[in-house]
Residue frames relative to the residue before (quaternion, step in Angstrom):
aa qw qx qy qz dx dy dz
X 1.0000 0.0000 0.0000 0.0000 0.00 0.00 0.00
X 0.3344 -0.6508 0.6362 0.2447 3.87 -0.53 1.21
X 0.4463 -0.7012 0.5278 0.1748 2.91 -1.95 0.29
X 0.5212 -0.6771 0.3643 0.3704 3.50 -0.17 1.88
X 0.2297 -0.7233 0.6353 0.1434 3.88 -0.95 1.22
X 0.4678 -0.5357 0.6130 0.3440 3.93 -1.36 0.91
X 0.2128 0.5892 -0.7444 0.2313 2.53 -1.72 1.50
X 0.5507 -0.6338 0.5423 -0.0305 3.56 -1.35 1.12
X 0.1091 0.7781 -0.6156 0.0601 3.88 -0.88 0.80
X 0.2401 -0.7615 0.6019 -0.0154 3.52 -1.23 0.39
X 0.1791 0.7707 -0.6066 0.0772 3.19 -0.91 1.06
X 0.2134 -0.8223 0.5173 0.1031 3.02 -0.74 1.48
X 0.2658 -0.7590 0.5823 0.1193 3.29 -1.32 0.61
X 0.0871 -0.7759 0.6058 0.1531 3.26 -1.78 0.23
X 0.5680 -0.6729 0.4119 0.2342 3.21 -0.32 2.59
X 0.6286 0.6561 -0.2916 0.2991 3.98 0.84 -0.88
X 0.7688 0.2733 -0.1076 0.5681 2.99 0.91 -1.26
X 0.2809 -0.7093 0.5559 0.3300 3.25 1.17 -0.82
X 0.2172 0.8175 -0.3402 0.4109 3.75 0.96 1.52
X 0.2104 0.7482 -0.6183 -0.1164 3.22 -0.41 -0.13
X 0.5357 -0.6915 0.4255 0.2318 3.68 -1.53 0.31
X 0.0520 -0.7611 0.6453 0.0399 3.54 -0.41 1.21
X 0.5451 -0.5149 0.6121 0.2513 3.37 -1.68 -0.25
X 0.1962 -0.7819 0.5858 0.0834 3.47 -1.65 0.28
X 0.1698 0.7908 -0.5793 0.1016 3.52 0.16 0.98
X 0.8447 -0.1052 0.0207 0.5244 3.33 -0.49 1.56
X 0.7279 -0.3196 0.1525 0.5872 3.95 -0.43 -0.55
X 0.5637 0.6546 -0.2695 0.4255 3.63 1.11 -0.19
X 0.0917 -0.8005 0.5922 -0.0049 3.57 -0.70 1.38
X 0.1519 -0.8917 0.3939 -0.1634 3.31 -0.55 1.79
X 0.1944 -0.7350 0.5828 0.2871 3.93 0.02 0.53
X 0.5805 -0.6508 0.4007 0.2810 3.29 -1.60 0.67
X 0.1623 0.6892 -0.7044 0.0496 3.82 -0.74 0.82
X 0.0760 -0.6338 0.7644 -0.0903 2.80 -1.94 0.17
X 0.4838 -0.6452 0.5292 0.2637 3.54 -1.48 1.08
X 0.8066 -0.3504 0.4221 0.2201 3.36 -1.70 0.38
X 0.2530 0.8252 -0.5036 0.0385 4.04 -0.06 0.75
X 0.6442 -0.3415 0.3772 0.5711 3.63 -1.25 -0.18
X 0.7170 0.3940 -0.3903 0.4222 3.32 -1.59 0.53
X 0.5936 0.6605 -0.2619 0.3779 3.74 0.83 -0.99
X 0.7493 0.2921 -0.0563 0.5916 3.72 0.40 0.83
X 0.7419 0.5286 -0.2927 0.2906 3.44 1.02 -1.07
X 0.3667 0.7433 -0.3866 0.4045 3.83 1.59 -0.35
X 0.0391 0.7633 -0.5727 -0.2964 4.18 -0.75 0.03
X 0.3187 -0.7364 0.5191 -0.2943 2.53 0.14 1.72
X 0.2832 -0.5756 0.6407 0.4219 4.23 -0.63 0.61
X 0.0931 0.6588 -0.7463 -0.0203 2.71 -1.54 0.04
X 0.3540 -0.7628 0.5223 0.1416 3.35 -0.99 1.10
X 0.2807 -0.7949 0.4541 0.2883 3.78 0.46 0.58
X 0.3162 -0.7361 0.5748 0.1665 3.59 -1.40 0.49
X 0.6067 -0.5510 0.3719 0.4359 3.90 -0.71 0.98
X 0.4270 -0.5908 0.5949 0.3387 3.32 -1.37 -0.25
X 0.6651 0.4099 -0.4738 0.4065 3.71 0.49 0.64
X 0.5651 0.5193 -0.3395 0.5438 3.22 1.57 -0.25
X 0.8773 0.0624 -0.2999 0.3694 3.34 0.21 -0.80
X 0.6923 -0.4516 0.3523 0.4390 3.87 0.68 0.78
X 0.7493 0.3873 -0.1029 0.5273 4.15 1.22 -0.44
X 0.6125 -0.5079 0.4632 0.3903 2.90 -1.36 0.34
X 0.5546 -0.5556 0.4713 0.4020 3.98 -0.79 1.16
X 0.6648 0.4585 -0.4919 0.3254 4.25 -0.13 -0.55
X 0.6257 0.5375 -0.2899 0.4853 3.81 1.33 -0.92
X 0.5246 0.6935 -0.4709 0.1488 3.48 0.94 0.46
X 0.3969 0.5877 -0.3899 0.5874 3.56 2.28 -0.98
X 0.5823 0.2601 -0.5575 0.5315 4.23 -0.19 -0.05
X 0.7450 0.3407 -0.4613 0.3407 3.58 -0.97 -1.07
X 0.7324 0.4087 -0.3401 0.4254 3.85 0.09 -0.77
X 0.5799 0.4139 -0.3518 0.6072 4.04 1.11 -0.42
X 0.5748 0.4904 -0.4490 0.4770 4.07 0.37 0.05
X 0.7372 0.4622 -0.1426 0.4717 3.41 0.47 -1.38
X 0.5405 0.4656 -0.3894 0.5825 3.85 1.57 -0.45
X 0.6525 0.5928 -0.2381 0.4077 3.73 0.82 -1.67
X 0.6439 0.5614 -0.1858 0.4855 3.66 1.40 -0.87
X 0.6623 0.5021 -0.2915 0.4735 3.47 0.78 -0.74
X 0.7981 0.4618 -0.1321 0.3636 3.14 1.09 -1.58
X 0.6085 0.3724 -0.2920 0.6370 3.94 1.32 -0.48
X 0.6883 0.4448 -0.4564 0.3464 3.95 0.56 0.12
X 0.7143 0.3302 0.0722 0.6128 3.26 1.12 -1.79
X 0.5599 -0.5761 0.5697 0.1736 3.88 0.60 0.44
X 0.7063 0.3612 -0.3348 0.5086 4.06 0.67 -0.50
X 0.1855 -0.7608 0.6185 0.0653 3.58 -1.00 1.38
X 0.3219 -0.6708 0.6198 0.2496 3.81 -1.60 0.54
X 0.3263 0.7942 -0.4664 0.2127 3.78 -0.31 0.78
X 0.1059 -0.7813 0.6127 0.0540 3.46 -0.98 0.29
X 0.5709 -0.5244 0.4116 0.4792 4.11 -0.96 0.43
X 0.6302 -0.5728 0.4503 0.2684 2.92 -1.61 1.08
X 0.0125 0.7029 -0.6362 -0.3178 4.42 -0.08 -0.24
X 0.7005 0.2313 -0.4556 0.4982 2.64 -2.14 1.34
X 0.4804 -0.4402 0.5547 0.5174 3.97 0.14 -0.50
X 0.4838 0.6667 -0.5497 0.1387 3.70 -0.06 -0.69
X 0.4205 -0.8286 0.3680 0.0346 3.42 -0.96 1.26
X 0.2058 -0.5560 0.6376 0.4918 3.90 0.09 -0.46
X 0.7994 -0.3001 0.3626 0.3733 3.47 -2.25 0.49
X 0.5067 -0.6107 0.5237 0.3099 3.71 -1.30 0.60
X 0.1707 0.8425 -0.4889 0.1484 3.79 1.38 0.02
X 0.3027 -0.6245 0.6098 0.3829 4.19 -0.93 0.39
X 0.6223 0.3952 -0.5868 0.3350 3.30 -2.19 0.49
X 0.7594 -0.1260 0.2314 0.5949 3.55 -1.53 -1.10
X 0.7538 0.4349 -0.4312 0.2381 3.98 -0.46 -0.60
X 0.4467 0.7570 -0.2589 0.4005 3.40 1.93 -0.77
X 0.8379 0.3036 -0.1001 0.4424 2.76 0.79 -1.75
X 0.5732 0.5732 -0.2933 0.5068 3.25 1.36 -0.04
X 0.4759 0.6337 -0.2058 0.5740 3.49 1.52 0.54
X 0.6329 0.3419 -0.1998 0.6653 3.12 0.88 -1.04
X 0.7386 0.4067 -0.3623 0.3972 3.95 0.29 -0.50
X 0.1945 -0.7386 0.4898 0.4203 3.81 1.78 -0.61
X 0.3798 0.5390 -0.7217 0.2108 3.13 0.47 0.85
X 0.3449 -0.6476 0.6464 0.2094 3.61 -2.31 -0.41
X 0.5748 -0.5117 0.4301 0.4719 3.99 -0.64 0.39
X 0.2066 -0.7059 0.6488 0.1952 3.75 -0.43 0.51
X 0.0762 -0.8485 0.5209 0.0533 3.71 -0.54 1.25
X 0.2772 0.7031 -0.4621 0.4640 3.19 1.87 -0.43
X 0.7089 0.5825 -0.2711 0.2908 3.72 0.07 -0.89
X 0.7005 0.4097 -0.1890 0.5529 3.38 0.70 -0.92
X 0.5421 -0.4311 0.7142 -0.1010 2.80 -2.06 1.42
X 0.0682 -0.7633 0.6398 0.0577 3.56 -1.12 1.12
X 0.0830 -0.8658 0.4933 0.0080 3.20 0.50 0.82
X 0.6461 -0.5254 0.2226 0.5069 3.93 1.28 0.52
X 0.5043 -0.6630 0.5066 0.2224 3.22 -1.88 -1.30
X 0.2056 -0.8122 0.5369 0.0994 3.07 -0.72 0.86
X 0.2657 -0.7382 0.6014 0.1508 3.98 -1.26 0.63
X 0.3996 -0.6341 0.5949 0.2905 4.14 -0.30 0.77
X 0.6444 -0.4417 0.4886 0.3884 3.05 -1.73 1.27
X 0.6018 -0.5902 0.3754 0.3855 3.57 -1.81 -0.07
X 0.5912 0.5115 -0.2969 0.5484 3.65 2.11 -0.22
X 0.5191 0.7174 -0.4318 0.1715 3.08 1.13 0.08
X 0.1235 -0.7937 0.5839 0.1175 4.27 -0.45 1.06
X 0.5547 -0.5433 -0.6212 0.1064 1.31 -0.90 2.54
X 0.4820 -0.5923 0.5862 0.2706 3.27 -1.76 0.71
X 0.0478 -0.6192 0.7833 0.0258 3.46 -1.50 1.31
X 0.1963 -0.6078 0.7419 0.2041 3.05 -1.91 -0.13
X 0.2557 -0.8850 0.3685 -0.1252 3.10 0.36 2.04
X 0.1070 0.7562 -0.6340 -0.1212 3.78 -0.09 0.65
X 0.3844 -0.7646 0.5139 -0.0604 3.40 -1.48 1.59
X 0.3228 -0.7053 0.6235 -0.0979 3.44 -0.65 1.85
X 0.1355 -0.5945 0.7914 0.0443 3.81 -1.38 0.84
X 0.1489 0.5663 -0.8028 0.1121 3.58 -1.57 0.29
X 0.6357 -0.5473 0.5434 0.0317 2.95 -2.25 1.64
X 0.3409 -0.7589 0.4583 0.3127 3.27 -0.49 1.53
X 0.2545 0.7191 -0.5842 0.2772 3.93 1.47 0.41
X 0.8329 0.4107 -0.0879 0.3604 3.35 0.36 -1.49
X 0.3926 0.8073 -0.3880 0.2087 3.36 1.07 0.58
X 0.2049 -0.8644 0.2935 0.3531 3.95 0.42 0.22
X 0.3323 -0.7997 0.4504 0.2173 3.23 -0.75 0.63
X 0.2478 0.8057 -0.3922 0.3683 3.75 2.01 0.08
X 0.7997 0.0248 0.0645 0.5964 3.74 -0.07 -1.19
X 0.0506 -0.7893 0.6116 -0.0196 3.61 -0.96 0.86
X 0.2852 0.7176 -0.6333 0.0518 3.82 -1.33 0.29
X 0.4509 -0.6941 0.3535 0.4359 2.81 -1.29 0.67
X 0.6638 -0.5553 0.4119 0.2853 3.67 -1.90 0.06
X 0.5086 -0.6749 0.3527 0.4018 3.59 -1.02 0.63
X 0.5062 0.7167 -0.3601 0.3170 3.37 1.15 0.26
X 0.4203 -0.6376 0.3219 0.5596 3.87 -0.15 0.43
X 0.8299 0.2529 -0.0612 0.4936 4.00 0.95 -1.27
X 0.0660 -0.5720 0.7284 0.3713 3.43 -0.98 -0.53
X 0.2088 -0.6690 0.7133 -0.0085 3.50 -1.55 1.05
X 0.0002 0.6846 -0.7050 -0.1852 3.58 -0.71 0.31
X 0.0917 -0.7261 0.6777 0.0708 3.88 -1.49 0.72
X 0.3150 -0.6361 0.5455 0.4456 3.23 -1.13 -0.11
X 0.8503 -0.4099 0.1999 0.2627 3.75 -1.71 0.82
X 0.5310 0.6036 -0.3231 0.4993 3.18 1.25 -0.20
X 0.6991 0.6238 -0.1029 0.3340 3.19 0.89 -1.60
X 0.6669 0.5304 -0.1953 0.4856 2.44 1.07 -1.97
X 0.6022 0.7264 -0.2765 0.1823 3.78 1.00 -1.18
X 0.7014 0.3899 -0.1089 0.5866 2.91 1.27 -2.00
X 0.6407 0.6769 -0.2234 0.2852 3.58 1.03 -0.56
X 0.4910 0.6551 -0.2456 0.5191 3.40 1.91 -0.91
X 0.3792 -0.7672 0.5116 0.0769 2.86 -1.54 0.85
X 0.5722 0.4712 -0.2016 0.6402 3.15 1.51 -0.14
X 0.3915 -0.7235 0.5387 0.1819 3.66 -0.63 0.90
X 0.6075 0.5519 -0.2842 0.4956 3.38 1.17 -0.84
X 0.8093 0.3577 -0.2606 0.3863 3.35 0.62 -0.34
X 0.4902 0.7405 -0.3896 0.2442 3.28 1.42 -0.34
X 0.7163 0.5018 -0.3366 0.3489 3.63 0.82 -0.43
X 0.3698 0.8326 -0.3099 0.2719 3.16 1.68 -0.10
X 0.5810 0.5603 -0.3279 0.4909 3.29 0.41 -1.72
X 0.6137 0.4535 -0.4964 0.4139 3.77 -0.27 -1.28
X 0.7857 0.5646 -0.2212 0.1220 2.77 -0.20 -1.72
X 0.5282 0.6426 -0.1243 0.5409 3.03 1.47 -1.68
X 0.7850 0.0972 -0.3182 0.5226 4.00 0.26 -0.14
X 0.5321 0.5322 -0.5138 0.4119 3.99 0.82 -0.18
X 0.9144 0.0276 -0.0645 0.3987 3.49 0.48 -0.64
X 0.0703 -0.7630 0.5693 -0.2981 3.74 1.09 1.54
X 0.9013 0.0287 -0.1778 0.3940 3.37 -0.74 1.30
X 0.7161 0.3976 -0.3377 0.4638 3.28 1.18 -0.46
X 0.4295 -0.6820 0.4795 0.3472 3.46 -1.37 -0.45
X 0.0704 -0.7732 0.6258 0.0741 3.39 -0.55 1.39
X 0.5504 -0.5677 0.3978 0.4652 3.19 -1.33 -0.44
X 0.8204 -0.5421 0.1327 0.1239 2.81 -0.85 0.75
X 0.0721 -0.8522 0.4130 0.3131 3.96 0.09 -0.18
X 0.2164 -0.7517 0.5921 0.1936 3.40 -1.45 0.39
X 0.0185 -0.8165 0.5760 0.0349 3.92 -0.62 0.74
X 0.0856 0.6856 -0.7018 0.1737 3.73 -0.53 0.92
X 0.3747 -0.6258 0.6541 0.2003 3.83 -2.00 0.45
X 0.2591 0.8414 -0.4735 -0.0270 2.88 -1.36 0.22
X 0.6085 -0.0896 -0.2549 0.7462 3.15 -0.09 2.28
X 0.7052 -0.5570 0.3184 0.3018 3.58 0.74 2.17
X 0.6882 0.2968 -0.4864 0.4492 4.03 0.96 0.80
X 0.6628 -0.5689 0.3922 0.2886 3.33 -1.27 0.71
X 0.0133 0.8518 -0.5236 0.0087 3.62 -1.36 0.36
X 0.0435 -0.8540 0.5060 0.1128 3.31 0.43 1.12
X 0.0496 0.7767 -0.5971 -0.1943 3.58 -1.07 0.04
X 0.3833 -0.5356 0.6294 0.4124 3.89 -1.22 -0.33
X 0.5322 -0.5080 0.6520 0.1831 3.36 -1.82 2.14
């Protein structure tokens, strides 16, 4: 059994349609994640910090987990969370998404994001993450620096859909979540398997 590597998703929603945004890779509908890299965290950026029983870490490692889960949205699906830097101030000159988000002065707009909890990958799961999951309003999307995503589509569904539709079990309870409780602060969830059935609890 590998050990589940930190790593961060995002699903944005739109309260309007009542939608959220998945991915298409081939017949497979996927929410954006992605592991933990340099640059991730490095932006001062507010940031509102999450406990360590909620988010599984030590509260200072929350500006990384919430800049993954921005970084995730934006290199899968092409849709970035950001807002102008004040003062000019820049995130790090770092290549990928923060780079270019430099050159635009823009900054990761955590204000935006929903903690909507955590999830651990079955033990067969390739690859296994222990994923902590972020919602943000498709209000707050920028329209400054664009590209497309490594995904083949962007698909928006509504939470149901999105549910039975996910590839990842770990993520399936998400979507709901992600428009019941978009902007506010609930308490958190926790999803992990065990003997290959699911178990959600509240952090």
């Amino acid at each position: 059994m590998s050990r589940p590597r930190p790593a961060a998703a995002l699903i944005i929603a739109d309260p309007l349609t009542r939608r959220v945004a998945l991915g298409r890779v081939g017949n497979e509908i996927a929410a954006p994640i992605t592991a933990l890299t340099a640059g991730d965290g490095a932006s001062p950026a507010p940031c509102r910090r999450i406990g360590q029983p909620r988010l599984g870490e030590r509260p200072e490692r929350s500006p990384a987990f919430m800049d993954a889960a921005i970084r995730a949205g934006f290199e899968a699906l092409g849709l970035l969370i950001a807002r102008p830097a004040p003062g000019g101030a820049t995130p790090p000159a770092i290549p990928g998404v923060w780079g270019r988000m430099a050159q635009h002065g823009l900054e990761p707009d955590r204000a935006a994001l929903t903690y909507l909890g955590r999830a651990v990958s079955p033990a067969d799961a390739p690859p296994r993450w222990h994923a902590r999951i972020f919602a943000a309003p498709l209000a707050r999307v920028s329209n400054s620096v664009r590209q497309p995503g490594r995904m083949d589509r962007l698909v928006w569904m509504a939470p149901e859909e999105a549910e039975a539709a996910l590839d990842d079990p770990a993520l399936q309870p998400f979507p709901t979540l992600a428009l019941r409780h978009l902007g506010a602060r609930p308490r958190p969830a926790l999803v992990t398997f065990r003997a290959g059935r699911r178990t959600v609890a509240r952090l």
